[in-house]
C-alpha positions in Angstrom: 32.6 16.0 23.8 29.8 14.4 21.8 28.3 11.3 23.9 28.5 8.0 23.0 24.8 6.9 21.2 24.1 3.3 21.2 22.0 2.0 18.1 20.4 -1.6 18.9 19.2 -3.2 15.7 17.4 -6.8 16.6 17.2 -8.6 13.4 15.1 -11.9 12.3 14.8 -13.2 8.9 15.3 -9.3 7.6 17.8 -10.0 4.8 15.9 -7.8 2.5 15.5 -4.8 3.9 18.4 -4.5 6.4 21.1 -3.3 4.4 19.5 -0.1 3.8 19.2 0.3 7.3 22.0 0.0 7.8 23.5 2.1 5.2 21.2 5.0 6.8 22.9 4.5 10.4 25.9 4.5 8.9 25.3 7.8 7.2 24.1 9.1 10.7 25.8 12.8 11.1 26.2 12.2 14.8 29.5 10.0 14.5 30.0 8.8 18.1 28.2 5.3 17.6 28.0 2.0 18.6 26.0 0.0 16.4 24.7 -3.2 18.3 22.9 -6.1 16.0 21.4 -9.2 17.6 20.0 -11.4 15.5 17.2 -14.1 16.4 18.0 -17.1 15.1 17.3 -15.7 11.4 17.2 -18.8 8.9 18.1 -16.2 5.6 21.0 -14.5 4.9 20.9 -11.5 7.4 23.8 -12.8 9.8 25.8 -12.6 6.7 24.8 -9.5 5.8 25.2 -8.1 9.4 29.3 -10.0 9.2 29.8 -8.4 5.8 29.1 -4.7 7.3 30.5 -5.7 10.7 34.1 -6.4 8.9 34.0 -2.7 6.4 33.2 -0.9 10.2 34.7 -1.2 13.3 31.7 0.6 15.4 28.8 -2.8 14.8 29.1 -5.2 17.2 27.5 -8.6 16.4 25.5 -10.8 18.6 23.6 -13.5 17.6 21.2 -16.5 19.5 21.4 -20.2 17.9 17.7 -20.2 18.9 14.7 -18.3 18.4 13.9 -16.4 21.9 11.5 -13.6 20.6 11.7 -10.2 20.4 11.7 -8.7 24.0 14.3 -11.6 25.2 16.5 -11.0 22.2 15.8 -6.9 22.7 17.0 -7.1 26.6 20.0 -8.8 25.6 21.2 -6.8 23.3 20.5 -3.2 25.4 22.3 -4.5 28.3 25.5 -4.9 26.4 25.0 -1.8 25.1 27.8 0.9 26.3 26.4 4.1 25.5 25.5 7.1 27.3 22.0 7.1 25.0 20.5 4.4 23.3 17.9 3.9 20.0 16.5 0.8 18.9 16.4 0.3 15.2 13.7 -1.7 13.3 15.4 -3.7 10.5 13.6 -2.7 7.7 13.2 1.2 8.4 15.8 3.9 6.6 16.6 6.6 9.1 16.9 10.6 8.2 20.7 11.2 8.3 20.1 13.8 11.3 17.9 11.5 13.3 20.3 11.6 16.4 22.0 14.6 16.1 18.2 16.5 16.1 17.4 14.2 19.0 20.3 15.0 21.2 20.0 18.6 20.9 16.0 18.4 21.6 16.5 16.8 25.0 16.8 19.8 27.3 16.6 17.9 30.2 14.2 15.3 29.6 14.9 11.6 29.5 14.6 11.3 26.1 13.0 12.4 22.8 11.1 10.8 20.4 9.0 11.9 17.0 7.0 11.1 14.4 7.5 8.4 11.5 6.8 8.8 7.8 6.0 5.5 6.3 6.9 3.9 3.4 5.8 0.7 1.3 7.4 -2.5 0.9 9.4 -0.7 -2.1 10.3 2.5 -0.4 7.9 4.4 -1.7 5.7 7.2 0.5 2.6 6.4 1.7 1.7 9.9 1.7 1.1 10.3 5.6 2.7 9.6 9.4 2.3 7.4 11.3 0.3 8.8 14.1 -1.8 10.0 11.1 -2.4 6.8 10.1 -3.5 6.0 13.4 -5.0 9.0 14.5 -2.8 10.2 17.2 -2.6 13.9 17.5 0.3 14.5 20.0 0.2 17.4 22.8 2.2 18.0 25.6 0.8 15.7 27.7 0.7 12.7 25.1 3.7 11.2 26.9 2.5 11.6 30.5 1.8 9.2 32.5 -2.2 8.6 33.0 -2.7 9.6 28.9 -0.1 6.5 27.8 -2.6 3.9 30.1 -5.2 4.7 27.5 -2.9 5.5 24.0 0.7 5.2 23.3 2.0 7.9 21.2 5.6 6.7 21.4 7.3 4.2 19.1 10.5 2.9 19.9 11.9 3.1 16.3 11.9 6.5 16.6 12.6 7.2 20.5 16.2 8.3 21.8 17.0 7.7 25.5 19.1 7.4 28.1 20.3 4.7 29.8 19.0 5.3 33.1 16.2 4.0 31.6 17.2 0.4 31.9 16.6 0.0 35.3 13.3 0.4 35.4 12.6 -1.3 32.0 14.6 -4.4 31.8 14.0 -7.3 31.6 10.6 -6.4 29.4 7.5 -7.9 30.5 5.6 -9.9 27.9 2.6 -8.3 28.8 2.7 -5.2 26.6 4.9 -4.0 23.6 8.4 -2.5 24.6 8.3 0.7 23.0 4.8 1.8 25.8 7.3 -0.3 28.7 9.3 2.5 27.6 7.4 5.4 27.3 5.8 4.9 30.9 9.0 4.5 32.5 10.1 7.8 30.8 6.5 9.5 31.9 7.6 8.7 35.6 11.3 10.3 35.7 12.1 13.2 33.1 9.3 12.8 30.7 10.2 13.1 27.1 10.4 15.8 24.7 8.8 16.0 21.3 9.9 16.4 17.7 7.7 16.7 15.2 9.7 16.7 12.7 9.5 13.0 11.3 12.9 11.4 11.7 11.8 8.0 10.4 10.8 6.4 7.2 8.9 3.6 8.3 8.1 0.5 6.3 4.8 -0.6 6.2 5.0 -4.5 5.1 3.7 -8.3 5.6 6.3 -9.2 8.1 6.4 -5.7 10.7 6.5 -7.0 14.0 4.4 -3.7 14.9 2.4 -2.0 13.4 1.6 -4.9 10.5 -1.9 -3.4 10.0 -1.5 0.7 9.8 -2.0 0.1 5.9 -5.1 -2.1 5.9 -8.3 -1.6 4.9 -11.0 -2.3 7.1 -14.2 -4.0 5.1 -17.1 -2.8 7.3 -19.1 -5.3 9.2 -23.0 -6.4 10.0 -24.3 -4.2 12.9 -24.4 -7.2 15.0 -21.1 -8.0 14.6 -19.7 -4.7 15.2 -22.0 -4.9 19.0 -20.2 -7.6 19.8 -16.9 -6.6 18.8 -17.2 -2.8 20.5 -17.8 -4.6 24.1 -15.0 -7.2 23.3 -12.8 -4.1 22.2 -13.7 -2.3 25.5 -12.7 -5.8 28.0 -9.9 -6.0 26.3 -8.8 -2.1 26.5 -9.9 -2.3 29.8 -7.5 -5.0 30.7 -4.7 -3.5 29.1 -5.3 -0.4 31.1 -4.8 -2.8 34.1 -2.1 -4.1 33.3 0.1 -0.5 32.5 -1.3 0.5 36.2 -0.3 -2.0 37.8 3.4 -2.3 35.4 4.1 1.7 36.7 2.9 0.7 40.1 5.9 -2.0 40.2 8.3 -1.1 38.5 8.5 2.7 39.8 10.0 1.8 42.8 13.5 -0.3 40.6 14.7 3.1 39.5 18.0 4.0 39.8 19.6 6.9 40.7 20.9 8.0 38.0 17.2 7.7 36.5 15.8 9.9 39.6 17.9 12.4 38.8 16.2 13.2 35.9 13.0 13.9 37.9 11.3 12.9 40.9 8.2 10.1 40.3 4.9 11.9 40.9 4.7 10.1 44.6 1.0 11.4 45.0 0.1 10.4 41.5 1.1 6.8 42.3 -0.9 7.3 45.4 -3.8 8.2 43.5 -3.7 5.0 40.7 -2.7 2.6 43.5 -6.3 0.9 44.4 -7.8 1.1 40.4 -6.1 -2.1 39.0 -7.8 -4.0 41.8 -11.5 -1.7 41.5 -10.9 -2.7 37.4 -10.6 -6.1 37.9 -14.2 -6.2 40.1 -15.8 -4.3 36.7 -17.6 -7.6 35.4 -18.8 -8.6 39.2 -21.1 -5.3 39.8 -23.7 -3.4 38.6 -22.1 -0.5 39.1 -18.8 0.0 40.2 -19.2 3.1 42.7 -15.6 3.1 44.6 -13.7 2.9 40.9 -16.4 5.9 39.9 -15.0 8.3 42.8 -11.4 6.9 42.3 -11.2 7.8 39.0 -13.5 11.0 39.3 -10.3 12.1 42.3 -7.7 11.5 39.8 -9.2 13.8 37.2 -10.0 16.6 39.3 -6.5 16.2 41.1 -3.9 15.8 38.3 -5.6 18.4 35.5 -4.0 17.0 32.7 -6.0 13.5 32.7 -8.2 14.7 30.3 -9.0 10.9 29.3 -11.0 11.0 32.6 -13.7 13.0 32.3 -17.1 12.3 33.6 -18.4 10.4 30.7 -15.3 8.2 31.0 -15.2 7.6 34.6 -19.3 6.9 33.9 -17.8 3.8 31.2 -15.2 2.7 33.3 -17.4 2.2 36.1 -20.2 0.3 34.6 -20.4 -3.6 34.8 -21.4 -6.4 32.5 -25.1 -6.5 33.9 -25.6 -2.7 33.0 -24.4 -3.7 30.0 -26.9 -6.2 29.3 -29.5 -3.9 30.4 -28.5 -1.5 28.5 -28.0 -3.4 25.4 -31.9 -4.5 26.2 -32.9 -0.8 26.6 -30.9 0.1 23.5 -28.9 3.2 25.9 -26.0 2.0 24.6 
């Protein structure tokens, strides 16, 4: 028997696009749907759009919140009610290949979940001529979706991920510190891993008002030397702290799995082990000249786990250097 799939579309103010989108679920040849859509408050004329389709199909479900509550809160919500044995989330303005979830259920073989690639389209549906990780220069291997690579790059989009709904117990609610779709993708890294396809499944609109991924499109106007120095050591505080903060989210949450979610596969035990004292070590960056102990820590995890490539010597070297080396550096032009 063909599981149930559950297909969350949050909406705000997305009158203009979302009836294609909908046409395009619709049209999905995996039949066995149910088609949540929780709008946010929209002030345009997408909850009538969403009642109009609602009444011609029995399969949408309709939620919707008097006030604005954002996209994670409203995102939560609307997976929680969800019945199925595997979810998607659905942007509102994307149009989805008509054999997105059938290709995705039968890629699973084992794994959590699947996800692919996204071809993207202009505000008028018209190809961009490239993907998305093209567009932003992600080549994905087999390790892409593992663990340690996603604290440095995600390579997963939830637009065009498929999972099941084990999931949910380590996920929900979201945290506001990070984007859902990487909340997602590390849980997923932890128990099961996900499966590729690279077959893009997606066409992905490429607008003014994407809550993700706004910017893919954009040209970049190049800037005074000066201004790019000072921007390439905010960039790498800022990466820095995110890297922190995906640590210390797997480090937490790990341990809320359920059991259905273990089943899938066992947490690397030793690899949480390994990350446990970095967070703290990351945090002590700016306070030393040097930071030796986060050095060997990281320098262990490389040699231990083989597929951290992100952690060779040079970047153990980067991670490990504090704001007076910096400085010096910066004096001594090394940098």
């Amino acid at each position: 028997m063909a599981p149930l799939v559950s297909i969350v579309i949050t909406t705000y103010n997305g009158a203009k696009y979302l009836a294609a989108q909908l046409d395009s679920i619709l049209a999905q040849t995996h039949r066995e749907l149910e088609i949540i859509l929780s709008d946010d408050a929209s002030r345009d004329d997408t909850w009538a759009i969403a009642q109009r389709y609602a009444a011609e199909d029995a399969r949408i479900v309709l939620l919707r919140h008097e006030q604005n509550v954002g996209l994670h809160a409203n995102l939560g919500a609307a997976l929680a009610r969800a019945r199925g044995e595997y979810l998607a989330i659905s942007d509102q303005d994307d149009i989805w290949l008509p054999h997105k979830i059938e290709k995705q259920l039968a890629l699973l073989d084992g794994g959590v979940g699947v996800y692919s690639d996204s071809a993207l389209i202009d505000a008028a549906g018209h190809s961009l001529g490239t993907t998305l990780f093209a567009s932003l220069n992600i080549q994905p291997t087999a390790d892409s979706a593992r663990t340690v690579p996603l604290f440095f790059k995600n390579a997963v989009s939830g637009h065009a991920l498929l999972f099941h709904r084990a999931l949910l117990s380590m996920v929900l609610p979201f945290s506001d510190d990070f984007i859902f779709d990487h909340q997602l993708a590390l849980a997923a890294s932890c128990f099961g891993g996900l499966r590729y396809c690279p077959e893009p499944l997606v066409l992905h609109r490429i607008h003014g008002g994407n809550h993700t991924n706004a910017g893919v499109a954009d040209k970049v106007t190049p800037k005074p030397a000066i201004e790019r120095s000072s921007d390439r050591l905010a960039e790498r505080r800022q990466h820095r702290f995110q890297q922190q903060q995906r640590i210390r989210y797997v480090l937490e949450r790990a341990p809320r799995a359920s059991e259905d979610l273990r089943r899938f596969g066992c947490c690397d035990a030793q690899l949480l082990a390994d990350i446990a004292g970095i967070p703290d070590e990351m945090a002590r960056y700016n306070d030393v000249f040097f930071n030796l102990r986060l050095f060997l820590l990281l320098r262990r995890l490389g040699s231990k786990h083989r597929y951290c490539r992100k952690l060779r010597l040079k970047r153990c070297f980067t991670l490990a250097k504090g704001a007076r080396w910096f400085r010096l550096a910066g004096r001594l032009s090394l940098r």
